[in-house]
C-alpha positions in Angstrom: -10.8 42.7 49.8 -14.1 41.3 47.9 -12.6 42.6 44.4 -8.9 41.4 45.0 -10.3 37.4 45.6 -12.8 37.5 43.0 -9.8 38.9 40.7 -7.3 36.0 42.2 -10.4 33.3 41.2 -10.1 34.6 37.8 -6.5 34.6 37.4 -6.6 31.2 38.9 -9.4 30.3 36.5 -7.6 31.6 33.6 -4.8 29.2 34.8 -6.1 26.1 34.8 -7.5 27.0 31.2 -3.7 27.4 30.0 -2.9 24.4 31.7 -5.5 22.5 30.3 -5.2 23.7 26.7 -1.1 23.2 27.1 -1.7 19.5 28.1 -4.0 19.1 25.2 -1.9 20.2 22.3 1.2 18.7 24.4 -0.5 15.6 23.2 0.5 16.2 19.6 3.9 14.6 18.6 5.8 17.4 16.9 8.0 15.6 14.6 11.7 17.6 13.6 14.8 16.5 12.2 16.0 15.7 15.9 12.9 13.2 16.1 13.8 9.1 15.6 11.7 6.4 14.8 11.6 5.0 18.4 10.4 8.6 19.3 8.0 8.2 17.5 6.5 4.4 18.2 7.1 5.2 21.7 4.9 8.3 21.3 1.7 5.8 19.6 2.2 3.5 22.5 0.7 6.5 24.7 -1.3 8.7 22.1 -5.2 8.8 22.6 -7.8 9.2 19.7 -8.1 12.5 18.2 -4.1 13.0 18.5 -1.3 14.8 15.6 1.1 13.5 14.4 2.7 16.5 13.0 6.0 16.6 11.0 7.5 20.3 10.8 10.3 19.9 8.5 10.8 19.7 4.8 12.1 15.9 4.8 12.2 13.5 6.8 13.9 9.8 6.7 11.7 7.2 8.6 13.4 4.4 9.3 11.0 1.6 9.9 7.4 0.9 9.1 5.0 3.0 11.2 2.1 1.0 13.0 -0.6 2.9 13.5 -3.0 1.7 16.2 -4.9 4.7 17.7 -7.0 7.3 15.7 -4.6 9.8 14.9 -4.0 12.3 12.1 -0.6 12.1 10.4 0.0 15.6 9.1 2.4 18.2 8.1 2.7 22.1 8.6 5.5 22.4 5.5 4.0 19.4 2.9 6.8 17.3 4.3 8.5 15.0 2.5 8.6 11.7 4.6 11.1 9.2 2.8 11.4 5.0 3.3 13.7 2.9 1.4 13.2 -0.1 3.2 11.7 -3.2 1.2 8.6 -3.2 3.7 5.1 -1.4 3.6 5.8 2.3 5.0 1.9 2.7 7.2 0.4 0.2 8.4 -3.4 0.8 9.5 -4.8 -1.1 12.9 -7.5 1.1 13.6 -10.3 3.1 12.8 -10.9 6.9 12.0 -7.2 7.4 10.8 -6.4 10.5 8.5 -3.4 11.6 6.2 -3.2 15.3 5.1 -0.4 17.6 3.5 2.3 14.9 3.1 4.4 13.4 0.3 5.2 9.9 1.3 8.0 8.6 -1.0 8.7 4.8 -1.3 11.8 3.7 -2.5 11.8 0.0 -1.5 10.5 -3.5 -3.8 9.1 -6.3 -3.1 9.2 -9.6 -4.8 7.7 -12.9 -6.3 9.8 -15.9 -6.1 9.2 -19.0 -8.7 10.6 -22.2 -8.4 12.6 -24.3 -11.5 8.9 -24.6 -12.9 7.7 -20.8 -13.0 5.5 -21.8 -9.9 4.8 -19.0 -7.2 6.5 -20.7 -4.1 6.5 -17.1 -2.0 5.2 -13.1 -2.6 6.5 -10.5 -0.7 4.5 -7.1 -2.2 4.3 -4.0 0.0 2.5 -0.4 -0.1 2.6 2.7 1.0 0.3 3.0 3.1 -1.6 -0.5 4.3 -3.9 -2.0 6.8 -5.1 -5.5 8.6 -7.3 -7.4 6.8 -9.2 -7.9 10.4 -12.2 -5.0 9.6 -12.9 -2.3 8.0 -11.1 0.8 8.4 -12.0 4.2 8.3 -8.9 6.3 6.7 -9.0 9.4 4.9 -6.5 10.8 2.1 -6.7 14.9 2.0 -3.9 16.8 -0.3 -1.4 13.6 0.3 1.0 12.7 -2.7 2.4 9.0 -2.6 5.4 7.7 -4.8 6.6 4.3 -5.6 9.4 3.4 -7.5 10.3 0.1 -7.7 8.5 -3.4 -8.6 5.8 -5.0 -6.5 4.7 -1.7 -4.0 1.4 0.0 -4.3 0.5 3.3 -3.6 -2.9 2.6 -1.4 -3.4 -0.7 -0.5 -6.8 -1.7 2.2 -8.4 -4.7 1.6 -11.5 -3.4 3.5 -12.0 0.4 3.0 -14.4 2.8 4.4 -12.8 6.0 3.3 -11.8 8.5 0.6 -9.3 10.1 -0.9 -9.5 13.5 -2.3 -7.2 16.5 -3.5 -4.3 14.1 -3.7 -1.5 12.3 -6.0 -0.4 8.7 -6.5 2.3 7.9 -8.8 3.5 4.6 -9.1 6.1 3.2 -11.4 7.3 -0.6 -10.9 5.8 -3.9 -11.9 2.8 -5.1 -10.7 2.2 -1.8 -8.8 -1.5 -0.2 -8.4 -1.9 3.4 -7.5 -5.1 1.8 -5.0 -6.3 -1.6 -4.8 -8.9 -2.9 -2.0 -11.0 -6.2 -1.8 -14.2 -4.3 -0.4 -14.1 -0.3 -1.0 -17.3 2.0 0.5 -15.6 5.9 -1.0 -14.6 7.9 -2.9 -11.9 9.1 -5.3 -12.3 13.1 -5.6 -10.1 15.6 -7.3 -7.0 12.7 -7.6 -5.2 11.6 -9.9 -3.5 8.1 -10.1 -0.7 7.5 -12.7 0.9 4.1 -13.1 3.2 2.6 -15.5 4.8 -0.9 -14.8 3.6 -4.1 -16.3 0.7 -5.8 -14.6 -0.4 -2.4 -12.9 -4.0 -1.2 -12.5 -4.6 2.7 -11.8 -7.4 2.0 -9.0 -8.6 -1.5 -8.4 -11.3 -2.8 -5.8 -13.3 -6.3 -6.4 -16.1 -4.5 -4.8 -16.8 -0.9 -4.9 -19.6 1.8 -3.7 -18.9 5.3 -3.5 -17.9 8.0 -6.8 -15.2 9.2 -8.8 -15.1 12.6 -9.6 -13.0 15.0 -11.3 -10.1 12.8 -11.3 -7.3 11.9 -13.7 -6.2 8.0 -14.1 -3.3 7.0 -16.4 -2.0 3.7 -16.9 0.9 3.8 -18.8 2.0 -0.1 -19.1 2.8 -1.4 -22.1 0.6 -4.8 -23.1 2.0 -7.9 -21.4 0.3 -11.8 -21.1 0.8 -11.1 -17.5 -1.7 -8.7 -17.4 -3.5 -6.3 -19.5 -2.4 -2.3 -18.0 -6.5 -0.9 -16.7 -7.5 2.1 -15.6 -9.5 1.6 -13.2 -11.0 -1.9 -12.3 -14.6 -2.3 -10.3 -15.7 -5.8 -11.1 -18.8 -5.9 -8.5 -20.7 -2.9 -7.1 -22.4 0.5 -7.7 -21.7 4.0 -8.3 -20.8 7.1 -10.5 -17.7 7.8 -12.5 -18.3 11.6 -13.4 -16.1 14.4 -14.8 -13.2 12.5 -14.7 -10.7 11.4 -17.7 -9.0 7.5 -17.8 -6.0 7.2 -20.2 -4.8 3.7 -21.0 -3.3 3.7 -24.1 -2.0 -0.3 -24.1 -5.0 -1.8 -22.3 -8.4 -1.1 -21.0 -9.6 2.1 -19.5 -12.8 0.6 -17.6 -13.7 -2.4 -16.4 -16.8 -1.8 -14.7 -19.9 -3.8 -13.1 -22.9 -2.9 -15.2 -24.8 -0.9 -12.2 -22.1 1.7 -12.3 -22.5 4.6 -14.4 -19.8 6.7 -16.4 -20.9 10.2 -17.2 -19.2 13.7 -18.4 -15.9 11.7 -18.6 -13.2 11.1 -21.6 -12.1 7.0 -21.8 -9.4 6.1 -23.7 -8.5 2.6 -24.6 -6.1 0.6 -27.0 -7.2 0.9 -30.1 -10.2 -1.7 -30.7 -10.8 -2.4 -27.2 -13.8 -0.7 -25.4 -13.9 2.5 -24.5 -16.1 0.7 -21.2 -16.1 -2.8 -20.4 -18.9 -4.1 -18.2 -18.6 -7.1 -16.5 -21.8 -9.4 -18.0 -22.9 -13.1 -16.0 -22.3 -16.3 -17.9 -25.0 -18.6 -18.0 -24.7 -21.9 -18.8 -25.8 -25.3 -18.9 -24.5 -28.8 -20.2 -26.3 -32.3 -20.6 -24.1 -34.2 -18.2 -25.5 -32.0 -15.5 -29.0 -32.4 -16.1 -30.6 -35.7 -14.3 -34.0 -37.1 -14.4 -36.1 -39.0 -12.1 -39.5 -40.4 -13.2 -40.8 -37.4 -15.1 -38.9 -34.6 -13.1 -35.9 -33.0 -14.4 -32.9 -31.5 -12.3 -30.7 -29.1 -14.3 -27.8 -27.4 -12.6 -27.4 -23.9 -14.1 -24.0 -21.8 -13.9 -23.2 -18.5 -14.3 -19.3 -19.5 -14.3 -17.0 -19.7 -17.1 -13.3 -21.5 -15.7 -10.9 -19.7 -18.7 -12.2 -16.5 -17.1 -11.2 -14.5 -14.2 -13.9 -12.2 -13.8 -17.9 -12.0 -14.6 -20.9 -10.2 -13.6 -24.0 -11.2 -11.8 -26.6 -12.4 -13.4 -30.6 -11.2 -12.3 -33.5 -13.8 -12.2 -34.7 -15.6 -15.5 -36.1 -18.4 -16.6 -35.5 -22.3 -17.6 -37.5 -23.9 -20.3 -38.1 -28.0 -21.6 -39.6 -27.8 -25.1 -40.2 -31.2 -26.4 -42.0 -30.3 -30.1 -45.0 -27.9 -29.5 -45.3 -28.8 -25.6 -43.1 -26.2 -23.4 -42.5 -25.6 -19.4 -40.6 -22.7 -17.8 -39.9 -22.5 -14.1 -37.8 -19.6 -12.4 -34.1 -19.3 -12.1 -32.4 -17.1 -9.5 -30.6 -14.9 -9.4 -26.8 -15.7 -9.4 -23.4 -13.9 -8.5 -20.5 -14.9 -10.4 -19.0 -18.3 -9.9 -22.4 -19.6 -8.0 -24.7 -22.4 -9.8 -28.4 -23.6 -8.6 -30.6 -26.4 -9.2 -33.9 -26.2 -11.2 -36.4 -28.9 -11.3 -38.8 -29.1 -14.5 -41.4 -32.1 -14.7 -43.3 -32.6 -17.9 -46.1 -34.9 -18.9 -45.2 -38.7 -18.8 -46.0 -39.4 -22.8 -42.6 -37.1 -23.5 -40.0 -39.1 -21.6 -39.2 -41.3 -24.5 -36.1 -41.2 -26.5 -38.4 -40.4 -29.3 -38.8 -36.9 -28.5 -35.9 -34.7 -29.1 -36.0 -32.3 -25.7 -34.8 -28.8 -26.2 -33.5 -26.9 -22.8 -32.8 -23.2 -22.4 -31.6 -20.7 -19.6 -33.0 -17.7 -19.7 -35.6 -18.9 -22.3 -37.3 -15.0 -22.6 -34.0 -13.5 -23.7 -33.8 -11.0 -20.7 -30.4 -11.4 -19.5 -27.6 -9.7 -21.7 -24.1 -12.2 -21.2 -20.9 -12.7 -22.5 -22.2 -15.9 -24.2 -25.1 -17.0 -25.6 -24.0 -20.4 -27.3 -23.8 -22.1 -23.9 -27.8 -21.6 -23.2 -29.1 -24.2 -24.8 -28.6 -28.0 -24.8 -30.4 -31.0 -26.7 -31.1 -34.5 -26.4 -33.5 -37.2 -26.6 
């Protein structure tokens, strides 16, 4: 009698385990040709963290944009094709610790930029294939995931703040004004990818501020040279990291634009032909005599690092400002500054050299230590 209820606990035991593991992977949504789109949102509205979505078929025609708002991983057991032709963005991110793996998401929609009788932007509609709010940063994840767009104004990977990487995966985008992946604030990395655009106006991989590596990747921008935009490879005005074992092809435009703290090693650049293999981003500094006020024998010179007919510059490091009024000079510290900031110096010098009679000489960075874009717009004289 002892032995049959111990072996009825046991059965029992093993049970509940079945039971348990059932209603566990019965979380998972198991997506078949049978499956709908309001299957599917329905499905996110009751999905906890840690959750599949899992697409089992070949192809598969989603009707509407997804909204993802619980940390799920949208995956495929057959490399499923997942196809969208409306003119929206196909993903949209809400949430943190979301990951894509084994898919091909193909985008067939456009977007659009309307201009008024003048050539004046009155609206922009631009999508992507996979996006996110602009509220924080999220954490998503790109494993063995290829991404196509054909038409004008859709990117493959847009997150304008990313805290993620992408790795073993393919982005091909073909219409105007399309990036492969673009983000305002980036922290990851781009691993064993490669990005290949071609319209007019398109960058391969574009983030305003970036910290993480790229590495053993291929980026081709195949756009032809336009005044809208000159075709990059791979744009990182602001930030810091490694670019390593990797190759960027852009045969009409630029292959780098990079901030000077991030270093390109082991890699094959290829630019138009007498532009720069590697363009760094370098600060501005200037100064100009309607900007410079005195009082008594003090000085107050406002110092830039800005330049208005260009879009993009690097920061500049700490220097130094200096009066020299014949043999008689005075330097005094400048800050450092980030593109588009200015300061205030203040410079006193002996009473005897305020008159008009002396000639005064000023100069930013007066030692020379700060390489720029421009030096002619250092110095300024006057009496």
């Amino acid at each position: 009698m002892v032995k049959t209820k111990k072996f009825i606990i046991v059965l029992m035991l093993f049970f509940c385990f079945f039971i348990l593991v059932g209603s566990v992977s019965a979380a998972n949504l198991r997506v078949n040709d049978k499956t709908s789109y309001e299957d599917i949102t329905e499905w996110l509205n009751t999905a906890k963290n840690g959750d599949s979505l899992i697409f089992t078929r070949s192809n598969y025609n989603l009707t509407d944009t997804i909204i993802i708002d619980k940390s799920i991983h949208v995956r495929s057991t057959k490399n499923t094709k997942i196809h969208f032709d409306k003119n929206k963005t196909m993903f949209i991110v809400a949430v943190n610790g979301v990951k894509f793996s084994k898919l091909t998401l193909n985008h067939y929609g456009h977007g659009n930029i309307k201009q008024n009788s003048k050539g004046r932007e009155v609206s922009r509609n631009v999508f992507a294939v996979v996006s996110a709010s602009q509220d924080s940063f999220k954490r998503i994840n790109f494993n063995k995931v290829t991404i196509n767009a054909n038409n004008s104004f859709v990117s493959g990977i847009d997150i304008p703040l990313w805290n993620g990487s992408i790795s073993n995966s393919k982005i091909n985008i073909k219409g105007l004004w399309g990036h492969g992946i673009t983000a305002d604030q980036w922290m990851g990395n781009a691993v064993k990818t490669q990005v290949t655009t071609s319209g007019l106006g398109s960058v391969g991989i574009s983030a305003n501020y970036w910290v993480g590596k790229v590495s053993g990747s291929k980026i081709r921008n195949n756009a032809l040279f336009d005044a809208g935009g000159v075709p990059t490879g791979i744009l990182f005005p602001f930030g810091k990291g490694t670019i390593s074992k990797s190759t960027v092809r852009v045969p009409n435009g630029n292959a780098a634009k990079l901030d000077k703290n991030i270093k390109v090693s082991s890699s094959s650049l290829v630019s138009m032909k007498g532009r720069p293999k590697q363009y760094n981003f370098l600060p501005d500094l200037s100064i100009n005599e309607k900007n410079i006020k005195r009082s008594g024998r003090t000085y107050s010179i406002k110092v830039f690092n800005d330049d208005p007919e260009r879009l993009q510059l690097g920061a500049s490091g700490p220097c130094h400002l200096g009066i020299k009024i014949g043999r008689y000079v005075k330097t005094v510290k400048v800050k450092a500054l980030a593109y588009g900031q200015s300061t205030k110096v203040k410079v006193t010098i002996p009473k005897k050299y305020i008159s008009r009679n002396y000639i005064k000489t000023v100069k930013v960075d007066y030692y020379n230590k700060i390489k720029e874009e421009n030096k002619k717009n250092n110095v300024v004289r006057f009496r």
